[in-house]
MDAnalysis code that builds the backbone (N, CA, C; Angstrom):
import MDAnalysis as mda
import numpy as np

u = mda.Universe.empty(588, n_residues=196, atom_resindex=np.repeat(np.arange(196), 3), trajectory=True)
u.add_TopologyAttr("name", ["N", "CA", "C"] * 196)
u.add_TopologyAttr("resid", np.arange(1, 197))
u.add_TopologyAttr("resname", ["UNK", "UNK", "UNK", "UNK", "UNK", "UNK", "UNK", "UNK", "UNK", "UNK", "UNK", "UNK", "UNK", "UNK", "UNK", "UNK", "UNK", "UNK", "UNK", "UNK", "UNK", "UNK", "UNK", "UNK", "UNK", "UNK", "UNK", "UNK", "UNK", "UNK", "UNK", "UNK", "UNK", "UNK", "UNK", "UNK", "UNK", "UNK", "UNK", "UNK", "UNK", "UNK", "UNK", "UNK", "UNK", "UNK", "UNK", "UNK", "UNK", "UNK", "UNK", "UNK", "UNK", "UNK", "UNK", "UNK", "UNK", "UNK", "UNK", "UNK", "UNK", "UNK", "UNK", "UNK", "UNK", "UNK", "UNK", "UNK", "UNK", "UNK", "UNK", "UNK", "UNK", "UNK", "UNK", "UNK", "UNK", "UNK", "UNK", "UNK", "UNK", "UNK", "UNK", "UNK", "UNK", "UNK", "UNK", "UNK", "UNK", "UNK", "UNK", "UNK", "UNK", "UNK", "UNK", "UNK", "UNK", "UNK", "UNK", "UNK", "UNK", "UNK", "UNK", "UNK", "UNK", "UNK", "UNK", "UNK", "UNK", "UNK", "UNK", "UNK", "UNK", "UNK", "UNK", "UNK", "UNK", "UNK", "UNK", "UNK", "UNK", "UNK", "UNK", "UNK", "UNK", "UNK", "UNK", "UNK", "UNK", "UNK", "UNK", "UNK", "UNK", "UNK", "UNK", "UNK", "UNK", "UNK", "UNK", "UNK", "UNK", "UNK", "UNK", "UNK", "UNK", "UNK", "UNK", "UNK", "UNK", "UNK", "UNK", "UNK", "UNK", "UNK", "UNK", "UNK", "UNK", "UNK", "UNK", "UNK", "UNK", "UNK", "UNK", "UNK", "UNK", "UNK", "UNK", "UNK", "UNK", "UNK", "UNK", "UNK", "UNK", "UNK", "UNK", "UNK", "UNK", "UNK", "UNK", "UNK", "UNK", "UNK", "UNK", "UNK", "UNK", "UNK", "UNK", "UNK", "UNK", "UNK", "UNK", "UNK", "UNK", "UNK", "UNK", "UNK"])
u.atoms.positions = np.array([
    [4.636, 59.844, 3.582],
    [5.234, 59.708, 2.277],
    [6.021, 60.964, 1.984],
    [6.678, 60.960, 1.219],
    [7.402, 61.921, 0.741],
    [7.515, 62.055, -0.431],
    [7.615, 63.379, -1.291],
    [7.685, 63.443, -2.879],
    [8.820, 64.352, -3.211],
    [9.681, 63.588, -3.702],
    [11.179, 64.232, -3.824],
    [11.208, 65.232, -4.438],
    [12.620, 65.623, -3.822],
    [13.306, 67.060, -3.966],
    [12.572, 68.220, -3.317],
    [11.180, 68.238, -2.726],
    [10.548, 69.030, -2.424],
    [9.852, 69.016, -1.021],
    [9.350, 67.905, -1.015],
    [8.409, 67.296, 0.277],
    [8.694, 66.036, 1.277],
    [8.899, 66.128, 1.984],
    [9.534, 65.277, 2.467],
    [8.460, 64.992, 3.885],
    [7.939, 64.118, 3.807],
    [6.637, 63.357, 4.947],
    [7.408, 62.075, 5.726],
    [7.140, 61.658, 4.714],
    [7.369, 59.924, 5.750],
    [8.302, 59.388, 5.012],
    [8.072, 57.911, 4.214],
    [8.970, 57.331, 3.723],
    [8.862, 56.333, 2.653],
    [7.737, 57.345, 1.620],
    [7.933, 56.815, 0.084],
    [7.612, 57.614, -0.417],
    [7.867, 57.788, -1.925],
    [7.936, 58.835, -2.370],
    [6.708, 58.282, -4.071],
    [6.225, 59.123, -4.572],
    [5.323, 59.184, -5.416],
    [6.094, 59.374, -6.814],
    [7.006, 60.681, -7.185],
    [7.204, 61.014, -8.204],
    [8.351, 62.664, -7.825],
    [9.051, 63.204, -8.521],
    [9.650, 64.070, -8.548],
    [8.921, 65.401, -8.831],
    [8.999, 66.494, -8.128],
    [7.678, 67.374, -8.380],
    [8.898, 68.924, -8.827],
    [8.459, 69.380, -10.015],
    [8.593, 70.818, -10.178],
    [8.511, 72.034, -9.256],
    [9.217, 72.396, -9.087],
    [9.381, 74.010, -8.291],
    [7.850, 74.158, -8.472],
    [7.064, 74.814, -7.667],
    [5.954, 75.694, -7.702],
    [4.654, 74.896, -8.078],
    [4.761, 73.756, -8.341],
    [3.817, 72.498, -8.876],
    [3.314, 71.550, -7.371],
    [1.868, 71.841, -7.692],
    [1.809, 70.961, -6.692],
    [1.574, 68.915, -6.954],
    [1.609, 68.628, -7.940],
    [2.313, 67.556, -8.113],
    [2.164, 67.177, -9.697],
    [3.027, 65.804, -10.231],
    [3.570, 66.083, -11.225],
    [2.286, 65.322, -12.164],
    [1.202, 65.245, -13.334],
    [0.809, 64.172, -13.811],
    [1.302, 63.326, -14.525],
    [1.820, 62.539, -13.560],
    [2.371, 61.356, -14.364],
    [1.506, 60.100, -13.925],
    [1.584, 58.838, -14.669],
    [1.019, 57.828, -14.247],
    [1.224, 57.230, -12.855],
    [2.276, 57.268, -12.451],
    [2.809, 57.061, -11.152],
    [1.905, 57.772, -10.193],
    [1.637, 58.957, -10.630],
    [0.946, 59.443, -9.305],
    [-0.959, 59.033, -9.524],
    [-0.964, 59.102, -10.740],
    [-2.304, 58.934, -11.152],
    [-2.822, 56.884, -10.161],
    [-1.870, 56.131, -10.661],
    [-2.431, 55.298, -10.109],
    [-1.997, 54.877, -8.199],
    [-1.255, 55.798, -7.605],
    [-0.801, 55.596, -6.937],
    [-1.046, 56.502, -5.974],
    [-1.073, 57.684, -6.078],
    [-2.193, 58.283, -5.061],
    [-2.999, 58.057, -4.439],
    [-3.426, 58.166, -3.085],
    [-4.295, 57.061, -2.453],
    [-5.210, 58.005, -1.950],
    [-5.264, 59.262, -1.994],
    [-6.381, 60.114, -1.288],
    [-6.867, 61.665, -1.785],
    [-7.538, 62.218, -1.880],
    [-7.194, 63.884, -1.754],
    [-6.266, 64.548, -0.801],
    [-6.623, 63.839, 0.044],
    [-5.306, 64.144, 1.497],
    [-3.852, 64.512, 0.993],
    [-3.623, 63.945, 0.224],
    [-2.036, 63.796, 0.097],
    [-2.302, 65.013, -0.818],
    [-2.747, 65.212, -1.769],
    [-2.992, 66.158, -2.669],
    [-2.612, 67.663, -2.047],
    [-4.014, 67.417, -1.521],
    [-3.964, 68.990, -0.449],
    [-2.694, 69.903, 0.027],
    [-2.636, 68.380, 0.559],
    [-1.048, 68.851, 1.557],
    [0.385, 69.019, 0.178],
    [0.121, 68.768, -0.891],
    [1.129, 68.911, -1.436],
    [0.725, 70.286, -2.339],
    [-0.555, 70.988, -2.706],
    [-0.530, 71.986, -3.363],
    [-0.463, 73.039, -1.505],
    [-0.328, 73.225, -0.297],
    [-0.188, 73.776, 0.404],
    [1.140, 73.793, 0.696],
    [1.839, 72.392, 0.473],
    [3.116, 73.273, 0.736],
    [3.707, 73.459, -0.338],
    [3.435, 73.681, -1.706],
    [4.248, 73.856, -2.865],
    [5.335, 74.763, -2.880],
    [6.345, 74.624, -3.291],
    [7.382, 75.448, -3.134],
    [7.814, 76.251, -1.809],
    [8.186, 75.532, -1.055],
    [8.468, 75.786, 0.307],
    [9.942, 75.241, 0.365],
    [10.001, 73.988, 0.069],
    [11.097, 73.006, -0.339],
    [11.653, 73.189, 1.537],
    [10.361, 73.077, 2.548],
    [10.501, 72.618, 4.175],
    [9.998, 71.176, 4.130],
    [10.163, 70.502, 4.962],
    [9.307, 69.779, 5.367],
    [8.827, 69.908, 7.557],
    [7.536, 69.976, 7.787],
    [6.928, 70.080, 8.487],
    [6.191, 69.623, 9.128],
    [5.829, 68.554, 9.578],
    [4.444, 68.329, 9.523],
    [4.286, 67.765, 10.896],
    [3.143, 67.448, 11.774],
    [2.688, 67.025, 12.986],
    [3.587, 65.589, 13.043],
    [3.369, 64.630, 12.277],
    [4.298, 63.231, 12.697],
    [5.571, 63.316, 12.469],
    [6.187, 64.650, 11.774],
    [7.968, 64.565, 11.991],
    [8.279, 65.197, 13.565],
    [7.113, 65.979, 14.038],
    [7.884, 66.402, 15.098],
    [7.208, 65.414, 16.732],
    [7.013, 64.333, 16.044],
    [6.725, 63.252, 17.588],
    [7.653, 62.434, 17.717],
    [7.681, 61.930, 18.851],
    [8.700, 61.424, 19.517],
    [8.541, 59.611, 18.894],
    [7.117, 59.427, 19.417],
    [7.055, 58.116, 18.973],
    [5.577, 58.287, 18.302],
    [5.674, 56.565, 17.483],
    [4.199, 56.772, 17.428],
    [3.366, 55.546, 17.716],
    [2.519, 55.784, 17.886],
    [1.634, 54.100, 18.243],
    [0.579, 54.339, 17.710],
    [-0.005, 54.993, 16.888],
    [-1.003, 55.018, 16.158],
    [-1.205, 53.805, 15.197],
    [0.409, 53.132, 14.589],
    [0.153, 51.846, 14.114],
    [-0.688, 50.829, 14.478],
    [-0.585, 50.633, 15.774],
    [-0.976, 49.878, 16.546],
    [-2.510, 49.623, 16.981],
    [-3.117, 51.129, 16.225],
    [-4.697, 50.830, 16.278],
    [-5.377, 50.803, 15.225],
    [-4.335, 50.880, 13.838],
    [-5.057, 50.162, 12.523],
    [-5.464, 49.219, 12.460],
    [-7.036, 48.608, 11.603],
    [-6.875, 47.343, 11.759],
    [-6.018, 46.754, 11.068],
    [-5.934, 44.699, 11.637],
    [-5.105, 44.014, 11.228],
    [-5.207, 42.739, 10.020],
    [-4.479, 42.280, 9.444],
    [-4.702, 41.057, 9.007],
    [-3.874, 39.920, 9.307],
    [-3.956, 38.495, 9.130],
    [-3.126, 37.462, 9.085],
    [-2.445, 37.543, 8.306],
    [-1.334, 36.918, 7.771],
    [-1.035, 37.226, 6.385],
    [0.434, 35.911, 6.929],
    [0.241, 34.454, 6.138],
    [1.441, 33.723, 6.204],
    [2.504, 33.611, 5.216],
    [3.353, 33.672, 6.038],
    [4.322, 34.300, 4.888],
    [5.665, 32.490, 5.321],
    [6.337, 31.682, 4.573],
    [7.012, 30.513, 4.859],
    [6.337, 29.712, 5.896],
    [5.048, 29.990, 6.305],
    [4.632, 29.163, 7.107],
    [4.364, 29.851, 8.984],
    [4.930, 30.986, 8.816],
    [4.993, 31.726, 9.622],
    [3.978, 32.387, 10.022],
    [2.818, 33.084, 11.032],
    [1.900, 33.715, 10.471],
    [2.241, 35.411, 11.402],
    [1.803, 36.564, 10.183],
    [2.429, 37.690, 11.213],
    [1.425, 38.394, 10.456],
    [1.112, 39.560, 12.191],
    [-0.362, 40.156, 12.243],
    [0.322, 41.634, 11.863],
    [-0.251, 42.128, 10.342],
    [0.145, 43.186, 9.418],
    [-1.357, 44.331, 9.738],
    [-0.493, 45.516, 10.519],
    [-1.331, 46.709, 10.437],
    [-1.691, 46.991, 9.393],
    [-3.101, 47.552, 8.771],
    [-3.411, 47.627, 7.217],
    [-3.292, 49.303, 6.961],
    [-2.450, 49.789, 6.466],
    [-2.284, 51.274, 6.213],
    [-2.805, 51.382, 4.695],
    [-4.067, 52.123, 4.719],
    [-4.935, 52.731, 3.564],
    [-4.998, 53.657, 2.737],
    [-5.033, 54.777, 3.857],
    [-4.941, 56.132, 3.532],
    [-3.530, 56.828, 3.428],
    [-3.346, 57.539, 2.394],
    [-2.621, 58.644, 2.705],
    [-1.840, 58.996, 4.020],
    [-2.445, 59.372, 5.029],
    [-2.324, 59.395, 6.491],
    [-1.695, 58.536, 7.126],
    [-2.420, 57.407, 6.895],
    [-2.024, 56.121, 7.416],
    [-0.247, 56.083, 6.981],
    [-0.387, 55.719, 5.350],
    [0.737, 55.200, 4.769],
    [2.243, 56.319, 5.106],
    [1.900, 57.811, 5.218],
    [3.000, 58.787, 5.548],
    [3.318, 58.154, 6.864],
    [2.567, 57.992, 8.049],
    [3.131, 57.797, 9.359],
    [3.925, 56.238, 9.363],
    [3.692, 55.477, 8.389],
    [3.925, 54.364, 8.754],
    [4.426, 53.704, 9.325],
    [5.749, 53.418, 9.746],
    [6.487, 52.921, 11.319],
    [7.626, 53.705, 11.976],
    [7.376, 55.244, 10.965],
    [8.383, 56.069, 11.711],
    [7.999, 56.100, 13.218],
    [8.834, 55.865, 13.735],
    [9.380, 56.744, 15.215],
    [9.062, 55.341, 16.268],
    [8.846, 54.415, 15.610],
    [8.612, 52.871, 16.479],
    [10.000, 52.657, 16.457],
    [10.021, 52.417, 17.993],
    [11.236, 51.832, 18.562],
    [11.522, 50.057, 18.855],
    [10.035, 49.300, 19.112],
    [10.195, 48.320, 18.796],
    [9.520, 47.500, 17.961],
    [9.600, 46.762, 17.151],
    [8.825, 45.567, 16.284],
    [9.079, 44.197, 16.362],
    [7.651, 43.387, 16.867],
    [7.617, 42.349, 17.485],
    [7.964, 41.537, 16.289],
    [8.515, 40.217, 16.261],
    [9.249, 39.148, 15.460],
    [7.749, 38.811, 14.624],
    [6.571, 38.829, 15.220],
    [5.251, 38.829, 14.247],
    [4.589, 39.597, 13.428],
    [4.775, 40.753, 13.591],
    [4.556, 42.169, 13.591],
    [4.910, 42.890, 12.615],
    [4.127, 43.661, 11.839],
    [4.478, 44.384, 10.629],
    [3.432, 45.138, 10.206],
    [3.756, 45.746, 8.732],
    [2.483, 46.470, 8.085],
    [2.522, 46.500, 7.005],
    [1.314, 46.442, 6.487],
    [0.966, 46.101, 5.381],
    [0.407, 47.397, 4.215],
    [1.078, 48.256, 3.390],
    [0.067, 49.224, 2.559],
    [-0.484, 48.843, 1.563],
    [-1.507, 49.327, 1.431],
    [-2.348, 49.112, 0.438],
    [-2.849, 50.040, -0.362],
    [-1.966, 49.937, -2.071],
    [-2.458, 50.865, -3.015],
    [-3.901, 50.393, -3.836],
    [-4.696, 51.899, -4.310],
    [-5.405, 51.482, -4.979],
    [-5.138, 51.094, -6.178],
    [-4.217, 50.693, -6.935],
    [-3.878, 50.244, -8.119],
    [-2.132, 49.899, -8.036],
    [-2.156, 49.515, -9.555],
    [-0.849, 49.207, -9.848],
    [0.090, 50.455, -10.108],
    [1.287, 50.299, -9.164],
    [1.974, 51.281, -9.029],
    [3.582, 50.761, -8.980],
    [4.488, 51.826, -8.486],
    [5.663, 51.163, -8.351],
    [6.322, 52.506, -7.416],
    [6.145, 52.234, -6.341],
    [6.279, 53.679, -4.959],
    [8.080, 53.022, -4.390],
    [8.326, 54.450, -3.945],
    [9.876, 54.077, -3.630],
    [9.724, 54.382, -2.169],
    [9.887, 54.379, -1.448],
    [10.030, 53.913, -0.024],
    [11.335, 54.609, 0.235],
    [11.702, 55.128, 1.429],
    [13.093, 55.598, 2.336],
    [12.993, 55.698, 3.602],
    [13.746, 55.841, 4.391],
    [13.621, 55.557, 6.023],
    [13.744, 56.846, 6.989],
    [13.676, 57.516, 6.463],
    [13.997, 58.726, 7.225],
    [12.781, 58.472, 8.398],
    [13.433, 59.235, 9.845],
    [12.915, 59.255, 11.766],
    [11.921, 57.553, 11.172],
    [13.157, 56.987, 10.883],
    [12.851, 55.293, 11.013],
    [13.728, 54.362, 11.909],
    [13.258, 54.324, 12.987],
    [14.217, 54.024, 13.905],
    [14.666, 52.576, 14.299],
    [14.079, 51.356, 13.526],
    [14.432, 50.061, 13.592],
    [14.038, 49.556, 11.947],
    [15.563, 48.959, 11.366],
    [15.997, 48.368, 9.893],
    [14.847, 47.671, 10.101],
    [14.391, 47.035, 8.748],
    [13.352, 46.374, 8.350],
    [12.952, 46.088, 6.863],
    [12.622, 44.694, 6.706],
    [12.265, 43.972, 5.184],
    [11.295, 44.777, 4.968],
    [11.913, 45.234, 3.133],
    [10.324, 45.740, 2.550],
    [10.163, 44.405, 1.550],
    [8.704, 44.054, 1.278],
    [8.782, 43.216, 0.523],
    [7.240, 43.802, -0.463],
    [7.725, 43.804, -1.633],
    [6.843, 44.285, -2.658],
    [5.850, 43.706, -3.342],
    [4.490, 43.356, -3.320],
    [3.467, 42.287, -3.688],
    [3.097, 42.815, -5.116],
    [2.795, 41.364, -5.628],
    [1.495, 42.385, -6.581],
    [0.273, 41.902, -6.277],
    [-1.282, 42.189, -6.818],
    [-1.690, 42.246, -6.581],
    [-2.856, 41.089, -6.474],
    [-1.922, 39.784, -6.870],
    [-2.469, 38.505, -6.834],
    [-1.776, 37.530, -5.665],
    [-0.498, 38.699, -4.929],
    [-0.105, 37.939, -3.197],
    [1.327, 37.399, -3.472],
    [2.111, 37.657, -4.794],
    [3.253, 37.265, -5.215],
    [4.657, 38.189, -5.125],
    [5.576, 37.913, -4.231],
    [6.359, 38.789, -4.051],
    [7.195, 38.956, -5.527],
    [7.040, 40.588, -5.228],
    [7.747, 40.881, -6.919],
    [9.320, 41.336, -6.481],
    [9.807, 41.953, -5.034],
    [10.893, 42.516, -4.602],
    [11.011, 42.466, -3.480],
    [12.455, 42.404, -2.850],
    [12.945, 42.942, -1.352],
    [13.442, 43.993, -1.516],
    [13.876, 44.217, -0.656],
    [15.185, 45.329, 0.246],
    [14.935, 44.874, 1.891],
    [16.332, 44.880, 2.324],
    [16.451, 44.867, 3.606],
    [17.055, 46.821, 3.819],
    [16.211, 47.430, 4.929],
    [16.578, 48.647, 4.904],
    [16.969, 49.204, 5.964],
    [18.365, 50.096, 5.721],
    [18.699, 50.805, 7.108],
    [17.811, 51.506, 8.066],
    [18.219, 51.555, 9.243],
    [17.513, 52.451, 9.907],
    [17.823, 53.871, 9.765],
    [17.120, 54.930, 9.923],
    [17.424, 56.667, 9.575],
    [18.110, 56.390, 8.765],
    [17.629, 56.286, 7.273],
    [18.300, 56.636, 5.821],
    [17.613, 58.142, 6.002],
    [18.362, 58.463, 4.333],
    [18.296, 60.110, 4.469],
    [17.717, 59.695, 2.699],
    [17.347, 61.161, 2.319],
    [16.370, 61.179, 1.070],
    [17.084, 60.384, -0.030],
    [18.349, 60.142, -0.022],
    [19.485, 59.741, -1.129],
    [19.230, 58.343, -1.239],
    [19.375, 57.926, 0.166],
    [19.086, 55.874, 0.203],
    [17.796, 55.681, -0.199],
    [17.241, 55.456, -1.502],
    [15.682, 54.655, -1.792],
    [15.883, 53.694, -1.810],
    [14.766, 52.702, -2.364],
    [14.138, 51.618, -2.209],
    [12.852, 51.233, -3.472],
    [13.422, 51.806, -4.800],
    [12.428, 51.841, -5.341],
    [11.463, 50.453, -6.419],
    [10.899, 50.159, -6.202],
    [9.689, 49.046, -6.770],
    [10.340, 49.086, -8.248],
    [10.483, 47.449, -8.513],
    [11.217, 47.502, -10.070],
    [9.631, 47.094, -10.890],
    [9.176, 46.717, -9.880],
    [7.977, 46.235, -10.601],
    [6.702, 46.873, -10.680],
    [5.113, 46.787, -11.278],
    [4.175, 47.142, -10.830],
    [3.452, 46.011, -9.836],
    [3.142, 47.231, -8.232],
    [2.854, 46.375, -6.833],
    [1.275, 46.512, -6.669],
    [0.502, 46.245, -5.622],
    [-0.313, 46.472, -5.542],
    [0.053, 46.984, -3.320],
    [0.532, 46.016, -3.222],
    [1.254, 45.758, -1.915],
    [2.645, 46.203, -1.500],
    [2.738, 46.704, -0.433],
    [4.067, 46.479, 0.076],
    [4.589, 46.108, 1.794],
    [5.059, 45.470, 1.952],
    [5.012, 44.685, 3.860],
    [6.296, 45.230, 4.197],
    [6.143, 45.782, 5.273],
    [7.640, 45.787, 6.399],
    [7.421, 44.959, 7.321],
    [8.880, 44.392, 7.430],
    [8.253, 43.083, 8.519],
    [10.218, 43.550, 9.593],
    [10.089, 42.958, 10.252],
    [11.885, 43.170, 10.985],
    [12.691, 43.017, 10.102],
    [13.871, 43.374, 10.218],
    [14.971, 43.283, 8.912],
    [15.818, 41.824, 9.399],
    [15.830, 41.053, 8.381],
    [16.302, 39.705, 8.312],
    [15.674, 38.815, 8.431],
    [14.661, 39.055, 8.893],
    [13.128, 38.076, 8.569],
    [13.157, 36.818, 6.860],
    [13.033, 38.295, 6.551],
    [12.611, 37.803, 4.980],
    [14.101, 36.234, 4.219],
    [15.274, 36.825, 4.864],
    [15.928, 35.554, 4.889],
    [15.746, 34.455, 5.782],
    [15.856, 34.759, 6.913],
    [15.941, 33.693, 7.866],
    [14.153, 32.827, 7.577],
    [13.455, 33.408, 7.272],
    [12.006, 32.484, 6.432],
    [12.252, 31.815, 5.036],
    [13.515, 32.105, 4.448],
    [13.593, 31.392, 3.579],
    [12.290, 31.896, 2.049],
    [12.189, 33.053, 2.057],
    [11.419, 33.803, 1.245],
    [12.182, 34.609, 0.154],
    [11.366, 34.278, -1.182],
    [12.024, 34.534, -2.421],
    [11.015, 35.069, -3.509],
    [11.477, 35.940, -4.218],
    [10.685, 36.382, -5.425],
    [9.983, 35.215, -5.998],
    [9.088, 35.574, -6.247],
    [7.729, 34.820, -7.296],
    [6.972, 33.615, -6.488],
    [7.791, 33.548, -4.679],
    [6.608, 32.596, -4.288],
    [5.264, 33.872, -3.705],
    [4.315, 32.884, -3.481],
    [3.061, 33.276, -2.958],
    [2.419, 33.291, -1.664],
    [2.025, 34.620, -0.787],
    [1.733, 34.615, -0.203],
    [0.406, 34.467, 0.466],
    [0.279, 33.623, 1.582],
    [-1.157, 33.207, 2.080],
    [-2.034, 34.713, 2.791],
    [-2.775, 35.359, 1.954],
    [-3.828, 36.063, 2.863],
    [-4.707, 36.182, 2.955],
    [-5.536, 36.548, 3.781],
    [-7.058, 36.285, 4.147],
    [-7.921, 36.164, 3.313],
    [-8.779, 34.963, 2.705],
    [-9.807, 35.288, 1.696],
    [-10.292, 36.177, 1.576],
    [-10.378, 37.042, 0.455],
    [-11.545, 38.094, -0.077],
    [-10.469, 39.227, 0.143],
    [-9.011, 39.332, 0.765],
    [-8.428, 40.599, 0.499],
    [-7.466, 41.041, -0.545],
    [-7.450, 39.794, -1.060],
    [-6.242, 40.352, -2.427],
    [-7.139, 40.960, -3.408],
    [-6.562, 41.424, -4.393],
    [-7.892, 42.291, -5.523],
    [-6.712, 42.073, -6.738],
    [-6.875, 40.874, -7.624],
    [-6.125, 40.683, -8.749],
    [-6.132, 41.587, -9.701],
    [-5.075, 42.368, -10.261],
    [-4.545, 43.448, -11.008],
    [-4.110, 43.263, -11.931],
    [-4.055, 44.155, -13.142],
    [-2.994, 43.315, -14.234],
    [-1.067, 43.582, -13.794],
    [-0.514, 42.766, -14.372],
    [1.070, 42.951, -13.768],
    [1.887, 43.976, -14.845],
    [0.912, 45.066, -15.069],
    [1.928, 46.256, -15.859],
    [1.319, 47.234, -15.780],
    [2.204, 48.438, -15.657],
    [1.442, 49.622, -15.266],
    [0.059, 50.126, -15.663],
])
């Protein structure tokens, strides 16, 4: 993840952070923060205005690939979504993957209702974001370039609970549209209210 103007991780961003602050309290971060992890790392690098870290400087990564998974049918289609949890998880998320199978995707998962902006930076294959809430109902797309830079976001108009990358053009060629509903595994959706 990344938290603009300052920090720059992976490829969503939390909230805009003050010179010398290690992050901002706003609601955004309050419900959308997913760990102490992220915390840490943001009062350590406070005011550095570098970014650094072990997964910007790898080549590839396949660590996706040993999260667990879920089903998740989306037009009838069914595609097996890495479940990214943590902090950790969600910063690495499909940077530095060179390929993504036509089934294949990932799935994050906030602990609450939020509205996280997403960017592509050492993102090396375009790809559908599609924005859930937290009863399995797509609230947003974007189809997104590959290696965007901090300027190109992607930000959630709505409050999500979810958000899926799946290949880019998917989400049309399935014939998938705001406010239908998606099929996933009993017992994993966690119904939310639909406002911040």
């Amino acid at each position: 993840m990344n938290v603009r103007h300052h920090f720059y991780w992976s490829r969503f961003t939390f909230t805009a952070v003050a010179a010398g602050a290690p992050y901002a309290t706003s609601l955004f971060l309050v419900t959308c923060l997913t760990t102490a992890i992220a915390a840490a790392h943001l009062t350590a690098s406070a005011g550095t205005g570098r970014y650094s870290t072990p997964v910007q400087r790898t080549a590839s990564n396949h660590s996706w690939l040993k999260l667990p998974t879920i089903r998740v049918t989306m037009a009838r289609q069914i595609f097996i979504l890495s479940v990214a949890r943590t902090a950790e998880q969600q910063k690495r998320g499909l940077m530095f993957v060179h390929r993504l199978p036509a089934n294949r995707g990932m799935i994050f998962v906030f602990r609450h209702n939020c509205r996280p902006t997403f960017w592509m930076k050492d993102t090396y294959i375009p790809l559908d974001l599609i924005y859930v809430s937290g009863t399995g109902v797509i609230r947003q797309h974007y189809t997104m370039a590959a290696n965007g830079n901090a300027h190109h976001l992607y930000p959630s108009q709505h409050p999500i609970v979810y958000a899926i990358e799946i290949r880019a053009g998917l989400y049309h060629k399935l014939g998938l549209k705001t406010g239908q509903q998606l099929n996933f595994p009993p017992g994993f959706l966690k119904a939310t209210p639909q406002h911040p």
